[in-house]
Backbone as numpy.savetxt, mean C-alpha at the origin, in Angstrom:
# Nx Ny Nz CAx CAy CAz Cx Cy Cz
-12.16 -22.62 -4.10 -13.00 -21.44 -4.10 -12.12 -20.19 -4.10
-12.53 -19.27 -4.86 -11.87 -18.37 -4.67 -11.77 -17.17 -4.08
-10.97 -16.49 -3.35 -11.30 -15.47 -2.02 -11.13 -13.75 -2.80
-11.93 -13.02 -2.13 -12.38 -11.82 -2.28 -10.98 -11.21 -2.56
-9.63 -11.41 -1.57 -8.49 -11.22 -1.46 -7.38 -11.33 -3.29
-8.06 -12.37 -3.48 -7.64 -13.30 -4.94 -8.15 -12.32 -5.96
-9.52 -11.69 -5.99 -9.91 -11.09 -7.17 -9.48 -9.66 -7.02
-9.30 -9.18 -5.97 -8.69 -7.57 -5.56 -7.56 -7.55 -6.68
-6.89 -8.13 -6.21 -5.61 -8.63 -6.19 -5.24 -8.82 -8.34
-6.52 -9.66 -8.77 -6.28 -9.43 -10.34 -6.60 -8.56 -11.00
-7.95 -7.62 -10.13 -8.16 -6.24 -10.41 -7.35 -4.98 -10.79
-6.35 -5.33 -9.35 -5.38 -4.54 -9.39 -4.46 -4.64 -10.55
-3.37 -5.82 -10.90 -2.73 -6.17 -11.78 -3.47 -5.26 -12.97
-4.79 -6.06 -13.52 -5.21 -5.80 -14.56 -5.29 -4.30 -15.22
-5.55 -3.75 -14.38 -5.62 -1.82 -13.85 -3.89 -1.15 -13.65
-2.51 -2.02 -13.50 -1.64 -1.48 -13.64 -1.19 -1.21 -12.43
-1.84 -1.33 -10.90 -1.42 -0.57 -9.62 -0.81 -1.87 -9.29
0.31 -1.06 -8.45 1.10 -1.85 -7.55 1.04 -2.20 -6.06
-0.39 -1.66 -5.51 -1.22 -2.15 -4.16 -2.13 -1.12 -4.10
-2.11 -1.24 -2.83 -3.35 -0.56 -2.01 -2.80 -0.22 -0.49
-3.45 1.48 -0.79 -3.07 2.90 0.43 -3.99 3.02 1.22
-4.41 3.30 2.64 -5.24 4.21 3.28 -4.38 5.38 3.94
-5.07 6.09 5.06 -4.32 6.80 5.76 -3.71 6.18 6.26
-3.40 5.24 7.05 -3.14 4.71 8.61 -1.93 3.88 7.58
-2.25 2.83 6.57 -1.10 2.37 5.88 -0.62 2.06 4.20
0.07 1.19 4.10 -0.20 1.03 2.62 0.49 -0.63 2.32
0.17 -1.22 1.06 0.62 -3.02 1.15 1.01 -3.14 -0.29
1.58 -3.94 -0.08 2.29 -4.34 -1.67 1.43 -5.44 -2.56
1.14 -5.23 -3.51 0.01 -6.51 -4.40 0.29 -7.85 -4.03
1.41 -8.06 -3.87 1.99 -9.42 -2.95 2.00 -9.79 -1.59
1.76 -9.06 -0.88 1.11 -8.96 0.54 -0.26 -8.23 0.84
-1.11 -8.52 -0.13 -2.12 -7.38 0.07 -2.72 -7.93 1.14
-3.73 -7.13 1.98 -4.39 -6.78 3.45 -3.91 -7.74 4.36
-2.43 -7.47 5.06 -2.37 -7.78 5.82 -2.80 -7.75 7.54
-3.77 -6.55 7.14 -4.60 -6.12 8.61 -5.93 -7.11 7.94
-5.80 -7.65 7.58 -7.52 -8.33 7.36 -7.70 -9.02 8.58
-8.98 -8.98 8.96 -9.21 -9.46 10.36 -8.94 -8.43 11.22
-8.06 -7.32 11.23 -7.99 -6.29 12.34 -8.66 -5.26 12.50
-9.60 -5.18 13.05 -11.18 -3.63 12.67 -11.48 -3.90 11.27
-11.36 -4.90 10.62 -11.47 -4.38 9.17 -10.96 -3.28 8.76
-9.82 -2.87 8.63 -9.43 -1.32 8.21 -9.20 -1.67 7.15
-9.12 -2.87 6.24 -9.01 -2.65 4.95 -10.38 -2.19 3.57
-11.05 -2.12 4.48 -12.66 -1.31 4.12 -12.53 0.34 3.63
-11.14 0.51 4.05 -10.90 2.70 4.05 -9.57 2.37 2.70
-9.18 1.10 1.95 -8.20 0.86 1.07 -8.57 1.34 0.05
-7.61 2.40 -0.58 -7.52 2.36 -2.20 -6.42 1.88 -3.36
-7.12 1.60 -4.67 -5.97 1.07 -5.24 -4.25 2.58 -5.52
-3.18 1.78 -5.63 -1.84 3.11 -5.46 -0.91 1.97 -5.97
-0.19 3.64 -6.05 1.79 2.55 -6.93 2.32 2.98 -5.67
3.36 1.71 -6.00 4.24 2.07 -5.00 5.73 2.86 -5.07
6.08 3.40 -4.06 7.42 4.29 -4.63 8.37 4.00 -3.62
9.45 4.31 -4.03 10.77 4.25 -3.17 10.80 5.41 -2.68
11.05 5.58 -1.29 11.65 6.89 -0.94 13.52 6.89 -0.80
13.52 7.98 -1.43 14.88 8.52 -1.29 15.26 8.79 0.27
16.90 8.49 -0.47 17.66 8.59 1.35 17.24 10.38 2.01
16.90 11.43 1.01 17.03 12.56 1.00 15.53 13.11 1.54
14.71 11.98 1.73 13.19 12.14 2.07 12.90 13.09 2.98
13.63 13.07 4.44 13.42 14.01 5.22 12.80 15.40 4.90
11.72 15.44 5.40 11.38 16.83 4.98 10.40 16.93 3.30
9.75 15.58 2.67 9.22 15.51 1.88 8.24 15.67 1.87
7.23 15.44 0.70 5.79 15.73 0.95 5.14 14.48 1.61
6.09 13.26 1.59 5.89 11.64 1.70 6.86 11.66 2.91
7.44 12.28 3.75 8.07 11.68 5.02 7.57 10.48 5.89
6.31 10.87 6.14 5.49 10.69 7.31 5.10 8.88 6.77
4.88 9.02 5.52 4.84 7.21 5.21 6.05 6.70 4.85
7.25 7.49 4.52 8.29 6.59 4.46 8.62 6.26 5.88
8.37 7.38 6.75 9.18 6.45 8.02 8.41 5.80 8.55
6.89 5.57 8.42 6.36 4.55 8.73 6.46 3.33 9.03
7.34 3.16 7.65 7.85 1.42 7.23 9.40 1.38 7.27
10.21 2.47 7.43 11.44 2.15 7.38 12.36 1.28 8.31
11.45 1.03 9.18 12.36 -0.40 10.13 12.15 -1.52 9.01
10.78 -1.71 8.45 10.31 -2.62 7.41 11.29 -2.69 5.71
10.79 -1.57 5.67 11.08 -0.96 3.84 11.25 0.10 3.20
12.04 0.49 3.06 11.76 2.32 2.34 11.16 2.66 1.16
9.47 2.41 1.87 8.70 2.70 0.27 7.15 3.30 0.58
6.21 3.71 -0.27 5.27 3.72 0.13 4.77 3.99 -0.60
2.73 3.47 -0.35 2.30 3.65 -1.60 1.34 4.56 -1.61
0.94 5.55 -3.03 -0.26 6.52 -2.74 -1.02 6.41 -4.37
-1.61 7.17 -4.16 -2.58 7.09 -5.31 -1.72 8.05 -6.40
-0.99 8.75 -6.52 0.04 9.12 -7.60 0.64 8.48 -8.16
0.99 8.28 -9.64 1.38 7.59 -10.34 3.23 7.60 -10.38
């Protein structure tokens, strides 16, 4: 059977995005909703590319989600292409 998670997921591909953003976070098409099960916060998700932040980020318009994840990853995703 196939899960709600599964068709997001070919939506996305098919459409060109590289995951899905809210405020609070953002996930890579290969890990998509990893809060599933937690408040449902993946209910406030939109589809987004993902970007690298530069070492030079400090002070960007994107700080605040690169350091989000930077123990994790230096990246983040938004609805800008």
């Amino acid at each position: 059977m196939i899960e709600v998670k599964d068709i997001i997921k070919d939506w996305l591909e098919q459409k060109g995005y590289t995951g899905l953003y809210s405020e609070e976070c953002g996930c890579e098409i290969d890990d998509l909703m990893p809060c599933a099960g937690m408040d449902n916060s993946y209910d406030r998700c939109h589809p987004g590319y993902k970007h690298d932040c530069p070492p030079s980020c400090v002070g960007c318009s994107n700080y605040d989600w690169c350091e989000m994840d930077k123990e994790f990853a230096n990246w983040y995703i938004s609805g800008e292409r």
